[in-house]
Every structure is written in structure tokens, then in C-alpha cells.
C-alpha positions as CSV (number, residue, x, y, z in Angstrom):
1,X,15.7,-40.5,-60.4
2,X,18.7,-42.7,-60.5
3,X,20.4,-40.5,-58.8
4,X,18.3,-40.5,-55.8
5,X,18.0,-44.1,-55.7
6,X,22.0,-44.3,-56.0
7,X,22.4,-42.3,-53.2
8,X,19.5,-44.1,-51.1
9,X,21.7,-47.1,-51.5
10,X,24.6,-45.6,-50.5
11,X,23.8,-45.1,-47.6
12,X,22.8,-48.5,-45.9
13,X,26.4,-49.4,-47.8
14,X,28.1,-46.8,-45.8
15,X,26.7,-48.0,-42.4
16,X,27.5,-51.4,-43.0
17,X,30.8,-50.5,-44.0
18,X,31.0,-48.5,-40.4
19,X,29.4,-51.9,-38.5
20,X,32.3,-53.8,-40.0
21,X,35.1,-51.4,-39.1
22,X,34.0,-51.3,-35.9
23,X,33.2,-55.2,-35.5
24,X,36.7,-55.7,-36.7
25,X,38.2,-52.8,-34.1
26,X,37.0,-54.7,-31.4
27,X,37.8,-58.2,-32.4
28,X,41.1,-57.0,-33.1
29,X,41.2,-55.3,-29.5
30,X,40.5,-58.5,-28.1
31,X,42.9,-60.6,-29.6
32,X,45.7,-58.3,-29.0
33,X,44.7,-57.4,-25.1
């Protein structure tokens, strides 16, 4: 059970971890071009 509900977790973590990578890619790409 915890398990499942670990991994259920982990993933909305794992995407907002992406959004912010990419939100900081960009902002960096526009402060550098």
C-alpha cells in the first residue's frame, strides 16, 4: 500500500521537477540571447 501511494506521489514530483527545468532553460535562454 505504501508503496503504491509512494510511487503515485512521485510522479506529480517528477513532472514538476521537469516544469521547472524547463521554466529555467528558457529564462536562462532569454537572458543570455
Amino acid at each position: 500500500m505504501d508503496r503504491v501511494r509512494f510511487s503515485a506521489s512521485g510522479l506529480p514530483l517528477r513532472g514538476w521537477l521537469l516544469l521547472a527545468t524547463v521554466t529555467v532553460g528558457l529564462l536562462a535562454q532569454s537572458v543570455l540571447g
